[in-house]
C-alpha positions as CSV (number, residue, x, y, z in Angstrom):
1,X,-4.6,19.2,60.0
2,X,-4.2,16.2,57.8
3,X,-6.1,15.3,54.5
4,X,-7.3,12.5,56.6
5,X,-11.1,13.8,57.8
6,X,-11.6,16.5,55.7
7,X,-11.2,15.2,52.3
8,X,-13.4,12.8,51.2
9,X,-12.3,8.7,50.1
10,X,-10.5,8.5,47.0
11,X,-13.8,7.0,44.9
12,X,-16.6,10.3,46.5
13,X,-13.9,12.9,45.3
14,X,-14.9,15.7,42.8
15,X,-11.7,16.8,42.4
16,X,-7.9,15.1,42.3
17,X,-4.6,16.7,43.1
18,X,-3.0,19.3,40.9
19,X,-1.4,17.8,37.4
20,X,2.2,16.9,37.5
21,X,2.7,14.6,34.7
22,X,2.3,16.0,30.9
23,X,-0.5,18.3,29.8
24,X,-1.9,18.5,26.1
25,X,-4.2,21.1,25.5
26,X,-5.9,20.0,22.4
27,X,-7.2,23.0,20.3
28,X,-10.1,21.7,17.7
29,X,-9.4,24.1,14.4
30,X,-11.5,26.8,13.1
31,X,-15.0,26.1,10.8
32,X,-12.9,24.9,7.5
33,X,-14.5,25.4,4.1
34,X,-14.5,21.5,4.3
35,X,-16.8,21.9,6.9
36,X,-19.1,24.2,5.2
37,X,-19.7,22.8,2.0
38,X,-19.4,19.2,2.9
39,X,-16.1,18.1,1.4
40,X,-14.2,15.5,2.5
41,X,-11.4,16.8,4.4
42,X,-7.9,15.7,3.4
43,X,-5.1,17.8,2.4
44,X,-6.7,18.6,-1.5
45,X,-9.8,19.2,-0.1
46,X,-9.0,20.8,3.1
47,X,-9.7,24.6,2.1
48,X,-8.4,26.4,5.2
49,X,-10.8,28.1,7.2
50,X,-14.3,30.1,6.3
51,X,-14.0,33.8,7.3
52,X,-16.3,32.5,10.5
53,X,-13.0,29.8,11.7
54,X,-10.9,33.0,11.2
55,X,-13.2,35.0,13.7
56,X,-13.6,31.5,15.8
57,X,-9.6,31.6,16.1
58,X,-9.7,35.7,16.7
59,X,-11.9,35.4,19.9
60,X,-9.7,32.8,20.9
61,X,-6.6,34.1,20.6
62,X,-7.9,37.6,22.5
63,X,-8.9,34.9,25.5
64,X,-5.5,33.3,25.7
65,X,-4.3,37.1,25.4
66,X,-5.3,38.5,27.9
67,X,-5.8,35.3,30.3
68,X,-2.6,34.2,29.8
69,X,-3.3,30.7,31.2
70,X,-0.9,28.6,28.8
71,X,2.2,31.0,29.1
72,X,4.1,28.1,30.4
73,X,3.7,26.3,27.2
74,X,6.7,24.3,26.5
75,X,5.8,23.3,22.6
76,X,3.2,23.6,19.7
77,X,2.1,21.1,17.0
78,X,-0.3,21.1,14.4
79,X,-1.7,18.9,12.0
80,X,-0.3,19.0,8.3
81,X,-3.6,20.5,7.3
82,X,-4.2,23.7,6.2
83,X,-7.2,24.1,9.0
84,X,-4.9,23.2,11.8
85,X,-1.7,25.4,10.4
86,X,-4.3,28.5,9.9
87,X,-5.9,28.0,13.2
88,X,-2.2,28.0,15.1
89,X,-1.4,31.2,13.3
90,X,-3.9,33.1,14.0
91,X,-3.7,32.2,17.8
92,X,0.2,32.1,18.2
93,X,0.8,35.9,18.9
94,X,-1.3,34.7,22.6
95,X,1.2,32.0,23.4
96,X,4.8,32.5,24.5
97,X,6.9,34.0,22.0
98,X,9.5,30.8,22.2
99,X,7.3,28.8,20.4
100,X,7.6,27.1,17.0
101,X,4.6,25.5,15.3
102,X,5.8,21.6,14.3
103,X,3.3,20.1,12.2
104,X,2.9,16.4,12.1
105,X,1.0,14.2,9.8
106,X,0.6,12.0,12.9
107,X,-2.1,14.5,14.3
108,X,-4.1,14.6,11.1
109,X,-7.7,13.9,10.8
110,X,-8.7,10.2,9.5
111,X,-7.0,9.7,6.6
112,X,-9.3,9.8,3.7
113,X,-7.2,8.3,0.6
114,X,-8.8,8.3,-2.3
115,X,-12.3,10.0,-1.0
116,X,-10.3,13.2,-0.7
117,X,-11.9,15.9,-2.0
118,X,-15.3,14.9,-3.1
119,X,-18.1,15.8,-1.5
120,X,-19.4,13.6,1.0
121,X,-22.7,12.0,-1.7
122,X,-20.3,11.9,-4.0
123,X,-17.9,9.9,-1.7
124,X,-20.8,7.5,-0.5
125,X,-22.1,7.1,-4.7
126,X,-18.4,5.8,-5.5
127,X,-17.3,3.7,-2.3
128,X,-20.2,3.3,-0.1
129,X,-20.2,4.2,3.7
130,X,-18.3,1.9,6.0
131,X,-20.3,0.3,8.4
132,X,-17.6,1.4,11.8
133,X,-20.4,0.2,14.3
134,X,-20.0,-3.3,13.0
135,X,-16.5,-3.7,11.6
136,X,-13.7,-0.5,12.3
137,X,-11.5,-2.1,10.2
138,X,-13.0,-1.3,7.1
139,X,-11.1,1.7,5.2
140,X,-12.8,4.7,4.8
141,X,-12.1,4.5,0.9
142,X,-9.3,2.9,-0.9
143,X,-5.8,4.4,0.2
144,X,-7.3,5.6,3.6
145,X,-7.8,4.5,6.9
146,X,-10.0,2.8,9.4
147,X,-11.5,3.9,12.4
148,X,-9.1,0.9,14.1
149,X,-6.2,2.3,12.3
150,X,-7.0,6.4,13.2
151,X,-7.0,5.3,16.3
152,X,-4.0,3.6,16.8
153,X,-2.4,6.3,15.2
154,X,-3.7,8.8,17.4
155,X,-2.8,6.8,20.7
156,X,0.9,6.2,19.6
157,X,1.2,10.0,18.6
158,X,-0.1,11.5,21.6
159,X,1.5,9.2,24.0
160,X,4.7,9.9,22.2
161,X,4.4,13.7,22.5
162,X,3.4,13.3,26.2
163,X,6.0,11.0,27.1
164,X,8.6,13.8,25.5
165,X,6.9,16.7,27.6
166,X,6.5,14.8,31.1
167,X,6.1,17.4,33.5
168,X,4.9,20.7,30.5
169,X,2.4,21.6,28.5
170,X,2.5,21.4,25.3
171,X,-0.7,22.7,22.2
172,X,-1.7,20.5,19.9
173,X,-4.5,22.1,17.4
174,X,-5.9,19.2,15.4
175,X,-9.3,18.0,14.9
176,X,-12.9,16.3,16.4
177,X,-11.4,13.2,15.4
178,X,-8.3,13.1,17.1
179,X,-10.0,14.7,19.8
180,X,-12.7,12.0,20.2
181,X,-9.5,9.3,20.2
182,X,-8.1,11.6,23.1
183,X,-11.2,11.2,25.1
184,X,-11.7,7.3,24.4
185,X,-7.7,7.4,26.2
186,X,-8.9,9.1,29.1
187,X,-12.1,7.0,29.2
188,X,-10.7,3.4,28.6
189,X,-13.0,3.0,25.7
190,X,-12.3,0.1,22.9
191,X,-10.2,1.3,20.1
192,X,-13.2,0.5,17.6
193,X,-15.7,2.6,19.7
194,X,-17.2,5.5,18.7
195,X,-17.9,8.5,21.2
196,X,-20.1,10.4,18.5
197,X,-18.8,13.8,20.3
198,X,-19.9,17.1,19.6
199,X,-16.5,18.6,19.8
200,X,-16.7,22.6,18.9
201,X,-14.7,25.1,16.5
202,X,-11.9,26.3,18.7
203,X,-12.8,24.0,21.4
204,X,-10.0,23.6,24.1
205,X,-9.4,20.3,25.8
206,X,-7.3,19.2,28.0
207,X,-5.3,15.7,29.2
208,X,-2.5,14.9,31.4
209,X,-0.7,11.6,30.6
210,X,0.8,10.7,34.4
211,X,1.9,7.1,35.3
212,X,0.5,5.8,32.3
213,X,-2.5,6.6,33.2
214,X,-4.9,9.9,31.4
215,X,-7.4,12.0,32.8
216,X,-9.6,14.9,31.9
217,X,-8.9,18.2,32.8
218,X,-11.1,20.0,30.8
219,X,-13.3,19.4,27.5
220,X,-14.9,21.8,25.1
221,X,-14.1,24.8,26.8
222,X,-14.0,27.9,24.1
223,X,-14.2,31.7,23.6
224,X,-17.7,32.3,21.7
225,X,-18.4,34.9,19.6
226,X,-20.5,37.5,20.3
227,X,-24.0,37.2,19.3
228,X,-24.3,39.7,16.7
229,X,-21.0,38.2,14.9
230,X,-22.3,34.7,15.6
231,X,-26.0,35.4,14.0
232,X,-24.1,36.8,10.8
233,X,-23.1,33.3,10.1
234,X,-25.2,29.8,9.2
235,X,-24.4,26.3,11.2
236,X,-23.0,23.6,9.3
237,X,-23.8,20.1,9.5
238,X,-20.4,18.1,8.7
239,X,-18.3,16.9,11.2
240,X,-15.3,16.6,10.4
């Protein structure tokens, strides 16, 4: 029997065919001590992960272990960031044994110039907050970027990586931000819009760049921790 009858029209369906054109699983880093102390992320103030992103990136790699669902990987990047290059580490003894970490500044979080480092007060005290609701194009602080301008970076890095790997998978582990950009791709959303996403440590999610065209496969989908490690350990509030 034909499709014809028993699936339903194109615009009722739950579910699409299987993905042919280029995967990107996109692997949101470990809690960074940026994170947990409020510090404005870029590569001084980075930090690398908290002993809780270690155990985030742990769990993860003993899911990918023994699930084995990306051992047809064809590549792995990171960000230039020590939260990113940790994170890929600690989850690269679960992913095919071919595979050679390329980090790229291109996948980077915003670009904070000259805020880098501080803590976020202090950041806000010295150059004010941009308002991105109302103007994107404003910098972050001077020698960064704008929303407009981590976005366009974003889009022309992951269509380039996709457009290289038509037809594989390849990791990327990167960051909320990039993430967010990722998902306004898939969802058609302006460049200057802002998703607000609560994208988690370790998250896992998942495009496929086909005709020119993205889609979802998957968003947010982790390995938590159990919940006597996961009570040892306070929530953060920065998003980054």
């Amino acid at each position: 029997m034909s499709d014809h009858g028993v699936l339903p029209p194109e615009g009722f369906r739950t579910r699409g065919p299987l993905p042919t054109g280029a995967r990107l699983l996109l692997v949101r880093h470990g809690e960074a001590n940026c994170n947990r102390h409020g510090i404005v992320g870029g590569p001084t103030g980075c930090g690398g992960l908290t002993d809780l992103g270690y155990l985030q990136a742990v769990a993860l790699r003993d899911r990918l272990a023994k699930s084995h669902e990306f051992a047809d990987a064809a590549a792995l990047y990171t960000s230039v960031l020590p939260r990113a290059i940790e994170t890929a580490a600690i989850i690269a003894p679960a992913l095919p044994a071919h595979l050679v970490a390329d980090a790229r500044c291109d996948v980077c979080e915003l670009h904070p110039g000259d805020a880098d480092g501080m803590v976020w007060d202090e950041m806000v005290a010295t150059f004010g907050a941009p308002d991105w609701d109302r103007d994107p194009g404003v910098p972050l602080a001077p020698g960064g970027e704008s929303w407009l301008g981590f976005y366009e970076r974003c889009r022309v890095a992951l269509t380039e990586i996709a457009e290289r790997h038509a037809g594989e998978l390849a990791i990327l582990v990167v960051h909320g931000g990039v993430i967010e950009q990722a998902v306004k791709l898939v969802n058609g959303s302006a460049p200057g819009a802002r998703l607000r996403l609560r994208t988690e440590n370790c998250s896992m999610t998942e495009v496929e760049y086909r005709d020119g065209n993205w889609h979802l496969l998957r968003y947010n989908d982790r390995a938590p921790l159990d919940h006597d490690t996961a009570a040892r350990y306070t929530p953060y509030t920065q998003v980054q």
